[in-house]
C-alpha atoms as one frame of an Amber mdcrd trajectory, in Angstrom:
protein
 -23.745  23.547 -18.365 -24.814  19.844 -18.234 -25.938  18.420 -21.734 -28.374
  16.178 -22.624 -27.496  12.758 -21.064 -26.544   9.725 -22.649 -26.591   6.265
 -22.511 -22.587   5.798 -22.009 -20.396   8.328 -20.836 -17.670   9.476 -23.476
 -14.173   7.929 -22.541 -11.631  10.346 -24.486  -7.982   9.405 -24.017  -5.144
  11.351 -24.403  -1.766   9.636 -23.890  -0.275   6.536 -25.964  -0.371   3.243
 -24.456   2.699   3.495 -24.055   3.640   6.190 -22.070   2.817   6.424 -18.397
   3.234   9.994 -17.599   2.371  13.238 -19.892   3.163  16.783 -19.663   2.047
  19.273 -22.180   0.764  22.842 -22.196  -2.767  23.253 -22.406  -4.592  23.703
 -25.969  -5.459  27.265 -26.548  -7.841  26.325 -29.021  -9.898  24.344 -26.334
 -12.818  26.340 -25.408 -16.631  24.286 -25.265 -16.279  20.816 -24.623 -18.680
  17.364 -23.967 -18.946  16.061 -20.899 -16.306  13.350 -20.728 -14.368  11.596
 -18.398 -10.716   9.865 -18.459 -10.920   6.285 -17.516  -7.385   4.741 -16.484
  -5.529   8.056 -15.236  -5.450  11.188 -13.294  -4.694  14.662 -14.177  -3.608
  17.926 -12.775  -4.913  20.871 -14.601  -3.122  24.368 -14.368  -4.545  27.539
 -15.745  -2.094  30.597 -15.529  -4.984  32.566 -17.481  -8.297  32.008 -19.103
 -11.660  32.763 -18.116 -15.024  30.613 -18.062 -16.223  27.366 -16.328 -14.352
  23.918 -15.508 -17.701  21.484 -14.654 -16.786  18.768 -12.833 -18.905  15.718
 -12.093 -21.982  18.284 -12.227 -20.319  20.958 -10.181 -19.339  24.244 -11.144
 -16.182  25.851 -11.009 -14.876  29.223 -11.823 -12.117  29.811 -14.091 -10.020
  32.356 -12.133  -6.620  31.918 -12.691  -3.777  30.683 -11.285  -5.786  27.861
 -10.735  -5.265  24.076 -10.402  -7.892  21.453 -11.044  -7.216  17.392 -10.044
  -9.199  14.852 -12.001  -9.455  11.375 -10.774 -10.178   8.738 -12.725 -13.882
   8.433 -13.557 -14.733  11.645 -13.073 -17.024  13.524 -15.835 -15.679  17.235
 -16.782 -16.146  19.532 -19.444 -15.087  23.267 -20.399 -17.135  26.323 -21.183
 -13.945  28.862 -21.884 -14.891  32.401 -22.705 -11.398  33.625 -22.810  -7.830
  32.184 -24.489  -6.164  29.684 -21.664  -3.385  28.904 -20.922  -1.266  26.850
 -18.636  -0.151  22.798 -18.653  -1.677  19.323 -18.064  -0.052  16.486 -15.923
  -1.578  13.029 -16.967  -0.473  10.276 -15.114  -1.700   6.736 -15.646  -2.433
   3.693 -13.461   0.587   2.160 -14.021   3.189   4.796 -13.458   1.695   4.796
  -9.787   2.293   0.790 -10.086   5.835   1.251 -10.975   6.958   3.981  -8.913
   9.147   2.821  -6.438   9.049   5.984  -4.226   5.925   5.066  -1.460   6.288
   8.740  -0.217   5.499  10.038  -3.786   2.514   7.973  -4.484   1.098   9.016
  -0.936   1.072  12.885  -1.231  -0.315  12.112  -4.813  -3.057  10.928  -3.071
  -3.703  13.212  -0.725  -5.425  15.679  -3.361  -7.911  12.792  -4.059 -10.628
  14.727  -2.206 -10.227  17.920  -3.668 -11.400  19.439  -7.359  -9.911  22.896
  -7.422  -7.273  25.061  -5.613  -7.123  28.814  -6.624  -3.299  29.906  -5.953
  -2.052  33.657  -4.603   0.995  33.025  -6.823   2.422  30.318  -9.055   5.513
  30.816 -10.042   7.228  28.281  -8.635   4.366  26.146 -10.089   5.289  27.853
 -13.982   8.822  26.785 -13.608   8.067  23.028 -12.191   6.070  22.093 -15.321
   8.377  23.966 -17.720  11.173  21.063 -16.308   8.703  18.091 -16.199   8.353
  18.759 -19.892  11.578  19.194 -20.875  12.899  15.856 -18.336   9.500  13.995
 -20.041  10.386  14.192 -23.341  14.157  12.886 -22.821  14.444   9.005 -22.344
  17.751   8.332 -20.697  19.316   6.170 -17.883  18.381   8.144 -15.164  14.994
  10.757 -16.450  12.519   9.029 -14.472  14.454   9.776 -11.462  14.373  13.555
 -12.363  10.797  13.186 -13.579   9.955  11.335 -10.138  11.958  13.957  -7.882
  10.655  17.522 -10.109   6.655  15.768  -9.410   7.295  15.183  -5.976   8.555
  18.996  -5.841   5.280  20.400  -7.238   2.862  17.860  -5.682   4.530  18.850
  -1.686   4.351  22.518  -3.405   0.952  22.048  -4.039  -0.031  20.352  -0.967
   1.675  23.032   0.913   0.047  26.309  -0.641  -3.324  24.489  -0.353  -2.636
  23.034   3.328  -5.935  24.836   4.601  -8.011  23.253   1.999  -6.890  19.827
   1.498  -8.910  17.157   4.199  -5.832  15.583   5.319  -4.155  15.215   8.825
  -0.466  14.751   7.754  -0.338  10.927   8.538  -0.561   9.145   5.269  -0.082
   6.192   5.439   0.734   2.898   2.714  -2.431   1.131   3.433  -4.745   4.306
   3.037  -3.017   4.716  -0.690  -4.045   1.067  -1.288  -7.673   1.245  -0.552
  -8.212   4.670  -2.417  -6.544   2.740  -5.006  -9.040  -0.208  -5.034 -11.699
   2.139  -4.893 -10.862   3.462  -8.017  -9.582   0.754  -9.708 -10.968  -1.860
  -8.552 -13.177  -4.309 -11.471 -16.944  -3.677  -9.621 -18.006  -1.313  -6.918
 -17.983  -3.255  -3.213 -19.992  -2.175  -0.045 -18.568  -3.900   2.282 -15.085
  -2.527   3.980 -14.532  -5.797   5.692 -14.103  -7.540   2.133 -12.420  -4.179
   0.899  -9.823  -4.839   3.993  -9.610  -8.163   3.031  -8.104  -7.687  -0.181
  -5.745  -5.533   1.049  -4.705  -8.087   3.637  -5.467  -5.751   6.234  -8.140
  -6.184   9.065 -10.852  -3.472   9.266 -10.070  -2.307  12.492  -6.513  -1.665
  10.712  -8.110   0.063   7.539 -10.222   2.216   9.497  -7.340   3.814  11.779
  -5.017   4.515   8.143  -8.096   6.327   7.015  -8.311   8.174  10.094  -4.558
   9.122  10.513  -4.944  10.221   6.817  -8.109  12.477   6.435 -10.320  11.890
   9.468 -12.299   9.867   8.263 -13.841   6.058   8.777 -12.976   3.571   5.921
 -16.791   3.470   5.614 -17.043   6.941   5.772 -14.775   7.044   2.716 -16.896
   4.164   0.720 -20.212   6.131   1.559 -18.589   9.626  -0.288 -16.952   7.116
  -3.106 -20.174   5.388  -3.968 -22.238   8.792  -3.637 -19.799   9.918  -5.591
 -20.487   7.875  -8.394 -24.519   7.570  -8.190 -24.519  11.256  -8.842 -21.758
  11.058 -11.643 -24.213   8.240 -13.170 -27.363  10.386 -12.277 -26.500  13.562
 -14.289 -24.329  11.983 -17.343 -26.376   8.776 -18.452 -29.997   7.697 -19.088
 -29.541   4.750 -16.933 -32.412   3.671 -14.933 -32.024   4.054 -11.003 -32.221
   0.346 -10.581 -29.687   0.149 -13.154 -27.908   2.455 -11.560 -28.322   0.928
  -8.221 -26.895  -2.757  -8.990 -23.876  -1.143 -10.768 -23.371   0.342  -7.511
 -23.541  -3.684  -5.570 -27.025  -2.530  -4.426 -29.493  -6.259  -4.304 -32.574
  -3.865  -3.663 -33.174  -0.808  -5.732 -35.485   0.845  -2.886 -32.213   0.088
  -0.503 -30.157   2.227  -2.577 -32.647   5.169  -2.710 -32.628   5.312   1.301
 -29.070   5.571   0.862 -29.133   8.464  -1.177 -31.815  10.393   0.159 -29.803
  10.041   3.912 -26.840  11.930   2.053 -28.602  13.872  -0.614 -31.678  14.627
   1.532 -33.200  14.000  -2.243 -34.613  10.739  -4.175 -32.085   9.785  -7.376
 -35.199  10.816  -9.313 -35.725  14.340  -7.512 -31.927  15.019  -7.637 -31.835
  14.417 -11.778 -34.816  16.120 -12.213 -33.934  19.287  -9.861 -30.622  19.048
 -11.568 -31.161  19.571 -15.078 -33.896  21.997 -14.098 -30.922  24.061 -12.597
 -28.206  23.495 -15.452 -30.788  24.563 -18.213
């Protein structure tokens, strides 16, 4: 259920500075929670049991274990638990994707950028992964991250692979892809324009737009469209921020500009789609 909005979205954060990766079962007693979101990392969520809702970014999802749920950063969430959980969390933070050397690792990480939730036949294999990633975690000799790098490897692939149907990628990851989903969500302020996008990746657009396609199919503009859309909505349902407000956040110059671009993918106004919204979550 979405709450009342509010002004700025609650940042919660729950990993030291300095650690940069964080494996821990997941809190029993965590049942009803805010609407909140986890600025500088991503997590993997898995439920082994529980019942209830996961909302994410306004969406509702079904607690119906074995489940996973993938959190980029950004994203708004919040729990409504009507039964005990239990399972593990997987935080990982910007800059353990900045110092992993392993390219191969940091592209199947993301290629679960587009999805929320997988619901699993089985998980074992997924029980005993996370039982070793916290026991390699919490050690800190010479060669840990290597086994910490190899076991997450293991159960992202493993993940990828039971959820190969549902994941919107082609196979072909590639480097470059990796670095503009990066600067998408990373980057300082929101940017419309792939040919500057490509040009801070040193990469021409024609170049950008066939590593988006090998990866998921899609155009590099294509991808900006969802990521922006992504976020109007996010700022829609979780703050009181004006829509022109909302629309130079988003690098909009004309607020009536942005509102044709979210009616032509919402079929809705940003007004009609906050209204209709909280009509329907209340």
């Amino acid at each position: 259920m979405l709450l009342p909005a509010e002004k700025n979205i609650q940042i919660n954060d729950k990993i030291s500075a300095d650690k940069h990766i964080k494996v821990e079962p997941f809190r029993k007693d965590k049942r009803i929670t805010q609407p909140h979101k986890h600025k500088q990392y991503f997590e993997i969520i898995f439920l082994s049991k529980g019942g209830g809702a996961h909302w994410i970014d306004g969406i509702c999802y079904e607690v119906k274990p074995p489940v996973l749920f993938f959190l980029n950063r950004d994203q708004v969430h919040n729990w409504e638990l009507q039964e005990e959980p239990e399972g593990y969390v997987l935080i990982l933070k910007n800059s353990f994707l900045q110092q992993c050397r392993d390219e191969s690792l940091k592209q199947l990480l993301h290629l679960v950028w587009h999805a929320n939730g997988l619901y699993l036949e089985d998980a074992e294999e997924i029980i005993a992964l996370f039982g070793l990633l916290i026991s390699h975690t919490s050690r800190d000799t010479a060669y840990e991250r290597h086994c910490v790098d190899g076991l997450l490897k293991t159960l992202v692939a493993g993940i990828l692979e039971k959820g190969r149907h549902h994941f919107l990628h082609t196979g072909q990851q590639t480097q470059l892809y990796a670095r503009y989903i990066d600067l998408l969500l990373t980057g300082p302020q929101v940017q419309r324009k792939v040919s500057i996008l490509a040009q801070q990746l040193n990469a021409t657009p024609q170049n950008l737009n066939a590593a988006c396609r090998k990866a998921v199919n899609l155009s590099a503009s294509e991808i900006l469209d969802d990521f922006i859309m992504n976020e109007a909505r996010r700022l829609l349902l979780y703050t009181e921020n004006h829509v022109s407000e909302i629309a130079y956040r988003l690098s909009f110059k004309d607020p009536s500009y942005f509102v044709k671009f979210f009616k032509k993918y919402q079929q809705q106004t940003p007004e009609e789609f906050r209204r209709n919204s909280f009509q329907n979550y209340h």
